[in-house]
PyMOL Python script that loads the backbone (N, CA, C, O; Angstrom):
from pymol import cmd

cmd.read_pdbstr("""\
ATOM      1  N   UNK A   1       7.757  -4.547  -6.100  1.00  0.00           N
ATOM      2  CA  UNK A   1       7.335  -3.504  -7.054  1.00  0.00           C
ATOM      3  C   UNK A   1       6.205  -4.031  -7.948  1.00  0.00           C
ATOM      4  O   UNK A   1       5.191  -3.378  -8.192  1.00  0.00           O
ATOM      5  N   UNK A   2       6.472  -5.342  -8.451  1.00  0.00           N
ATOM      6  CA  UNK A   2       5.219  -5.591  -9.353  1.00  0.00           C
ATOM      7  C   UNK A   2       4.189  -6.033  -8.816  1.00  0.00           C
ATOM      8  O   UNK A   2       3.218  -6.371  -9.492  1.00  0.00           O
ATOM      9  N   UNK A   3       4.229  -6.148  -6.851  1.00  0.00           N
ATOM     10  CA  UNK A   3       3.202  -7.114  -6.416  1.00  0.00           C
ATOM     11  C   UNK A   3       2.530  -5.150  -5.986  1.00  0.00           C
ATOM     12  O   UNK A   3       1.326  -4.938  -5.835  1.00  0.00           O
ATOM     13  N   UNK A   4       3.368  -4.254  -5.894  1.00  0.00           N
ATOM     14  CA  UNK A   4       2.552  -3.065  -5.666  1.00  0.00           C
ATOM     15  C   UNK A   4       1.498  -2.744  -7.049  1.00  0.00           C
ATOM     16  O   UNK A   4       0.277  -2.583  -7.041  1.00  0.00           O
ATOM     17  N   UNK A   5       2.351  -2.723  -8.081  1.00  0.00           N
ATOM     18  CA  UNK A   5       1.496  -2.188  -9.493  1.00  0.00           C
ATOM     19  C   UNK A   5       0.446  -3.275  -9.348  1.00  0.00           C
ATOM     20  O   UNK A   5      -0.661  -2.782  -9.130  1.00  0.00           O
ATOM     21  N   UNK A   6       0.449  -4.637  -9.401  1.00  0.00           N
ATOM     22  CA  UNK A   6      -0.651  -5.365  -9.032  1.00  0.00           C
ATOM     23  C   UNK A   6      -1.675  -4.867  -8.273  1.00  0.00           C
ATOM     24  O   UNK A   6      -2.850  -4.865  -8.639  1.00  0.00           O
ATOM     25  N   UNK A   7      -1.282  -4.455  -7.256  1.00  0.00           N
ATOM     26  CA  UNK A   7      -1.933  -3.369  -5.711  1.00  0.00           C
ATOM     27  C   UNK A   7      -3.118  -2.351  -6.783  1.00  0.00           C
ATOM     28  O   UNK A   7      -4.258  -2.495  -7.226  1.00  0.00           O
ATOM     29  N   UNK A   8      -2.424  -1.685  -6.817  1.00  0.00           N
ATOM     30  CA  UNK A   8      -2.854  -0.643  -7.650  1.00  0.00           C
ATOM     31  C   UNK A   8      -3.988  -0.731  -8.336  1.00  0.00           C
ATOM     32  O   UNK A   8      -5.105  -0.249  -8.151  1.00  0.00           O
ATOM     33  N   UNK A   9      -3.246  -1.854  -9.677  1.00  0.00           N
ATOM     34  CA  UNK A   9      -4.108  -1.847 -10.536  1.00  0.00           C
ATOM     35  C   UNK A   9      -5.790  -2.567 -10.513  1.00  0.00           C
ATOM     36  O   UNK A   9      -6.847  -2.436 -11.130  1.00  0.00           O
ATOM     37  N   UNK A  10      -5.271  -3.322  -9.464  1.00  0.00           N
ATOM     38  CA  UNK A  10      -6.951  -4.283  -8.642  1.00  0.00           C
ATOM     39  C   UNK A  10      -7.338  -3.219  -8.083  1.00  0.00           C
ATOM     40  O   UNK A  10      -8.564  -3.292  -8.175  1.00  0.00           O
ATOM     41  N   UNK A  11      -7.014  -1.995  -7.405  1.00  0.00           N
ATOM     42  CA  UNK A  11      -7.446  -1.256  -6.640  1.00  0.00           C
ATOM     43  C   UNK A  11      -8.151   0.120  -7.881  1.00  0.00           C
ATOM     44  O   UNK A  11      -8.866   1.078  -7.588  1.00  0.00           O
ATOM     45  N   UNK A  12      -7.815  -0.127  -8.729  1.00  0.00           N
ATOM     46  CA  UNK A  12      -8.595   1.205  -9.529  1.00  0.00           C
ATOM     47  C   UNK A  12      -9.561   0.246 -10.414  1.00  0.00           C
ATOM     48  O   UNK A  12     -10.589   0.716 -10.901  1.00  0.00           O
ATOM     49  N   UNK A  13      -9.163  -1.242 -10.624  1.00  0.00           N
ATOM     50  CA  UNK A  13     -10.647  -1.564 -11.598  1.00  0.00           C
ATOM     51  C   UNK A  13     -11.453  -2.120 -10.774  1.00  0.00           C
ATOM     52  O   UNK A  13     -12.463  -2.572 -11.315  1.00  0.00           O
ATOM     53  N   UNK A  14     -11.362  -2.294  -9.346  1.00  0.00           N
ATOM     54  CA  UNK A  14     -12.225  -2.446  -8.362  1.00  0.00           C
ATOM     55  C   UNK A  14     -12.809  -1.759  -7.173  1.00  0.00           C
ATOM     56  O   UNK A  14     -13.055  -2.072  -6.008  1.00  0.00           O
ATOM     57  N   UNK A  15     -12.999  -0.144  -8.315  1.00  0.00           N
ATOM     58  CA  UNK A  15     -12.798   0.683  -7.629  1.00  0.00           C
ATOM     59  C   UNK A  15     -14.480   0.485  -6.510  1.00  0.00           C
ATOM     60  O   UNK A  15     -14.615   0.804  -5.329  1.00  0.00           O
ATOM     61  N   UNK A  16     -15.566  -0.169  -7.496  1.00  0.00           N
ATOM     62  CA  UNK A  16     -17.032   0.388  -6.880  1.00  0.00           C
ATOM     63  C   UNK A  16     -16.797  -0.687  -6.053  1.00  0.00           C
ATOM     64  O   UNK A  16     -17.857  -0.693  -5.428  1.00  0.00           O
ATOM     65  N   UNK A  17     -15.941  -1.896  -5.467  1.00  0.00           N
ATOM     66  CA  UNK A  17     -16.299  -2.811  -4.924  1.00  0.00           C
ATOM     67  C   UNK A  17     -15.488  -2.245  -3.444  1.00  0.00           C
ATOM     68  O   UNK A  17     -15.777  -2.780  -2.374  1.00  0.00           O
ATOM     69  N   UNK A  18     -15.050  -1.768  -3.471  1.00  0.00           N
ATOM     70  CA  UNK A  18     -14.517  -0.525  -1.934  1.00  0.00           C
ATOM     71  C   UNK A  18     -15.399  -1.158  -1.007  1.00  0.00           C
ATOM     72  O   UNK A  18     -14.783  -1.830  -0.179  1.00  0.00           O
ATOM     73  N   UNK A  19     -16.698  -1.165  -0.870  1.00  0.00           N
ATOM     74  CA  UNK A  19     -17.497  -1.699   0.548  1.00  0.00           C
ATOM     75  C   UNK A  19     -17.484  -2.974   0.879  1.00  0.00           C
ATOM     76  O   UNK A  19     -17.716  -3.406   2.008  1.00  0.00           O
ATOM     77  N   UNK A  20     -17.143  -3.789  -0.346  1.00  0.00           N
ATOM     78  CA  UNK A  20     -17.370  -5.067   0.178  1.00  0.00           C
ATOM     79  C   UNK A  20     -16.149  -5.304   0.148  1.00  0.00           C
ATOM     80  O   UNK A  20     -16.166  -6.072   1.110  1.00  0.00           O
ATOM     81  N   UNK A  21     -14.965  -5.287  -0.192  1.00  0.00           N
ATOM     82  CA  UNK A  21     -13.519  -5.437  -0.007  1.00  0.00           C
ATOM     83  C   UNK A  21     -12.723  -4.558   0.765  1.00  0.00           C
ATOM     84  O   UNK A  21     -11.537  -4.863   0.890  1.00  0.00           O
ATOM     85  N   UNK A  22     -13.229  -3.308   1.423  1.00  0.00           N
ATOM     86  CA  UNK A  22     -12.786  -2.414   2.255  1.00  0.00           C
ATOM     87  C   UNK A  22     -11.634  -2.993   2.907  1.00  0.00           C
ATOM     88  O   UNK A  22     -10.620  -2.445   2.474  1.00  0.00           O
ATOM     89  N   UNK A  23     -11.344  -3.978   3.869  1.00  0.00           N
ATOM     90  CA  UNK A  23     -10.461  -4.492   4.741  1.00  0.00           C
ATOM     91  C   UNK A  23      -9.009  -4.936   3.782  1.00  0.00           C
ATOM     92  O   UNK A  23      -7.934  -4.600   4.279  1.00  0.00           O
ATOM     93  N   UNK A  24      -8.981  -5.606   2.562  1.00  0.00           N
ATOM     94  CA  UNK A  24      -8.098  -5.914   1.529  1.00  0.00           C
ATOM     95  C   UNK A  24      -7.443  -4.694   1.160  1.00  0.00           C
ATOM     96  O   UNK A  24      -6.228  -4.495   1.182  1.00  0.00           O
ATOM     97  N   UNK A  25      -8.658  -3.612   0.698  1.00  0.00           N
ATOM     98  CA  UNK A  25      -7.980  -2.654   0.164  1.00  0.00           C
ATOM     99  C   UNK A  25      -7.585  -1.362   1.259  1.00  0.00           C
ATOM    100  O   UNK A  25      -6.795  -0.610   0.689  1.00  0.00           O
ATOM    101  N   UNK A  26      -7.845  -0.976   2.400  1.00  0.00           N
ATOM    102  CA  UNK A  26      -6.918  -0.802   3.306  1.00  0.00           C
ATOM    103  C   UNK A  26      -5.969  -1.272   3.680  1.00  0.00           C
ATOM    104  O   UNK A  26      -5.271  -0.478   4.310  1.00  0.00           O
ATOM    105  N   UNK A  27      -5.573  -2.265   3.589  1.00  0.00           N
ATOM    106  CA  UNK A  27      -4.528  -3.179   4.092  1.00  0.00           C
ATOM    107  C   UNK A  27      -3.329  -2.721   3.042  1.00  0.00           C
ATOM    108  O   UNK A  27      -2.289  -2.193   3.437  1.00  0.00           O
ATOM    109  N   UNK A  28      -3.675  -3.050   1.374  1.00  0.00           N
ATOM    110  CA  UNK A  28      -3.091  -2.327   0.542  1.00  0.00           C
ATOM    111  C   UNK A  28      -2.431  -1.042   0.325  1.00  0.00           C
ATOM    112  O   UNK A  28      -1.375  -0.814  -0.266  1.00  0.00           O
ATOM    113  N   UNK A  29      -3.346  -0.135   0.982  1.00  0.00           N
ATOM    114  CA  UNK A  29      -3.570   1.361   0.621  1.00  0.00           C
ATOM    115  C   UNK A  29      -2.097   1.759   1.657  1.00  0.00           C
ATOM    116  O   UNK A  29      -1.147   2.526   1.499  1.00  0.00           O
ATOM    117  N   UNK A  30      -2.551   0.693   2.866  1.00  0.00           N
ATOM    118  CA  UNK A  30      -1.175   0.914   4.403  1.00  0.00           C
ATOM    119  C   UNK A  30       0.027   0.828   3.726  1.00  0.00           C
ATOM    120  O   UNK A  30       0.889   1.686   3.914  1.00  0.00           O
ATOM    121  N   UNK A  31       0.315  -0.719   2.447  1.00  0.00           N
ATOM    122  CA  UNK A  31       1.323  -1.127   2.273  1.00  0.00           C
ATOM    123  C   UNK A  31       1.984   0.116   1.356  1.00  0.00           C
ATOM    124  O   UNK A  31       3.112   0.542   1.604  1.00  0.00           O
ATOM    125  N   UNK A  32       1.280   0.569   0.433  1.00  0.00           N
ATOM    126  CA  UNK A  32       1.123   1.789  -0.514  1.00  0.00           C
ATOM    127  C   UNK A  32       2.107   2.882  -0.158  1.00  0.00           C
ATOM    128  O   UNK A  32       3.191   3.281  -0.586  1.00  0.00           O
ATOM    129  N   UNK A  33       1.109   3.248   0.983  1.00  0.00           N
ATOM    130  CA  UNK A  33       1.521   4.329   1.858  1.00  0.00           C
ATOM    131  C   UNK A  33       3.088   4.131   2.469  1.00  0.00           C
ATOM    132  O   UNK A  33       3.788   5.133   2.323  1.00  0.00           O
ATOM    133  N   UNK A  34       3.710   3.020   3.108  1.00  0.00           N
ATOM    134  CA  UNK A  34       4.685   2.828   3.647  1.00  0.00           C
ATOM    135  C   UNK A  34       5.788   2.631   2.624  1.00  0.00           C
ATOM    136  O   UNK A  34       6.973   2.876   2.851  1.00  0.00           O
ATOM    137  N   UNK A  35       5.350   2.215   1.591  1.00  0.00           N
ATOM    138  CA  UNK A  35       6.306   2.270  -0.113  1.00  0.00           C
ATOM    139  C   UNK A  35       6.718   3.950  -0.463  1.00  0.00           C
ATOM    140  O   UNK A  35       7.806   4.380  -0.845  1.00  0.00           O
ATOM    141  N   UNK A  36       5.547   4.653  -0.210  1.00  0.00           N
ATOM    142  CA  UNK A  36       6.043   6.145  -0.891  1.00  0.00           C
ATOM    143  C   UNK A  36       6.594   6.544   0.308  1.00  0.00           C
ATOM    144  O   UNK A  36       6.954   7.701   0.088  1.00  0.00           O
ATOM    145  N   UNK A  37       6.815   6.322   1.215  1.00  0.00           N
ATOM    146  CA  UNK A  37       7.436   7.431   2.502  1.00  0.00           C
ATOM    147  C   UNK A  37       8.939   6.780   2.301  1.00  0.00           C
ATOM    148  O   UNK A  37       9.956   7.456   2.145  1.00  0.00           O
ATOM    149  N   UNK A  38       8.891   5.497   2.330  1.00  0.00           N
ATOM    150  CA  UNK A  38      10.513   5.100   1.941  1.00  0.00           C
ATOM    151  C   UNK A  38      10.789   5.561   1.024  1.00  0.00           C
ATOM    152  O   UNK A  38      11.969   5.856   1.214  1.00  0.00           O
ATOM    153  N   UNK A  39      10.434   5.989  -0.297  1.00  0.00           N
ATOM    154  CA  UNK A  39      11.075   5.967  -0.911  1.00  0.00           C
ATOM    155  C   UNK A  39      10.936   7.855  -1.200  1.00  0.00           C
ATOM    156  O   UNK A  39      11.643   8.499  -1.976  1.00  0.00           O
ATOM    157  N   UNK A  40       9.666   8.477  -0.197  1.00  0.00           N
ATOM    158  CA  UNK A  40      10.107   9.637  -0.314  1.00  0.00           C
ATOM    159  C   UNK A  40      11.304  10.515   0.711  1.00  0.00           C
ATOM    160  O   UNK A  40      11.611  11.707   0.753  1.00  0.00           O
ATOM    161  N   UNK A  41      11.863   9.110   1.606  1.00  0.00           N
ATOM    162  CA  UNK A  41      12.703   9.849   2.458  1.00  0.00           C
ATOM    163  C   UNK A  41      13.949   9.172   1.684  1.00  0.00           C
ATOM    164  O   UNK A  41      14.890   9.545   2.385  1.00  0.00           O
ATOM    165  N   UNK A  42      14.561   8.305   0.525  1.00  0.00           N
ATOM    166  CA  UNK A  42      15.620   7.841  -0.331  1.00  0.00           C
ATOM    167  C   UNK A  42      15.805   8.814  -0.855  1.00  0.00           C
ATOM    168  O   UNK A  42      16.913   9.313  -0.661  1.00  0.00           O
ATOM    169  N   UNK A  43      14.704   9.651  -1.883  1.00  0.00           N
ATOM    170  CA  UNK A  43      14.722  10.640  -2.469  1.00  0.00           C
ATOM    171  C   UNK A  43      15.306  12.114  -1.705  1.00  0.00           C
ATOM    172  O   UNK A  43      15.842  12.992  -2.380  1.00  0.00           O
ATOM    173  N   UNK A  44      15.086  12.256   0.040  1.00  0.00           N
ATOM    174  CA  UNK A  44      15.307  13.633   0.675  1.00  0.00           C
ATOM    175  C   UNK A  44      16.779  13.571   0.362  1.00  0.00           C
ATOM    176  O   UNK A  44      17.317  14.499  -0.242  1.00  0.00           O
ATOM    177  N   UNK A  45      17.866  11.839   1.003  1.00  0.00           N
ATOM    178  CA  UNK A  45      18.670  12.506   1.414  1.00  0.00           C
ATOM    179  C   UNK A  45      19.532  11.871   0.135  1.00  0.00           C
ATOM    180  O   UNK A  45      20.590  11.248   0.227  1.00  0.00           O
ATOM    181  N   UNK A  46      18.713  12.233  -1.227  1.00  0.00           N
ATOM    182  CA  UNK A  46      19.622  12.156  -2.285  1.00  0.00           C
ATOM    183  C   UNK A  46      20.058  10.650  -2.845  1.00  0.00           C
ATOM    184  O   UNK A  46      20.835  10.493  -3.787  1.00  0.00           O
ATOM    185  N   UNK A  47      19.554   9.792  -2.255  1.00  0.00           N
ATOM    186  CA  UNK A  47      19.777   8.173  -2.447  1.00  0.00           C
ATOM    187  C   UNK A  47      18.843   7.629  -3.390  1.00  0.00           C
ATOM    188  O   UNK A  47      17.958   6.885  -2.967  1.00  0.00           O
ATOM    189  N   UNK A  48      18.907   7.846  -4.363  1.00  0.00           N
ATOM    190  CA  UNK A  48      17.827   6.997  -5.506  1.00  0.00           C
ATOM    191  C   UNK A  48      18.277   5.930  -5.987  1.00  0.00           C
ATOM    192  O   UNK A  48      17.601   5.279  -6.783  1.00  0.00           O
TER     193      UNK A  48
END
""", "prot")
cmd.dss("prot")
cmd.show_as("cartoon", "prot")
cmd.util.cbc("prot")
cmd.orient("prot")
């Protein structure tokens, strides 16, 4: 959880550097992505 908010937060104050870090911050964006689907399918079947 705090290595995601870490994620995040490098990812919005580095936001103009996107072209030259592209590969880091996809890689991120994947891990991101696979965090909210778990935890938006905990949330379907009522498991928080």
């Amino acid at each position: 959880m705090v290595i995601l908010n870490m994620c995040i937060n490098w990812y919005l104050n580095n936001f103009l550097w996107v072209r030259k870090f592209g590969p880091r911050i996809e890689k991120c964006e994947s891990s991101i992505r696979r965090q909210w689907a778990k935890w938006g399918r905990t949330l379907i079947r009522g498991r928080v």
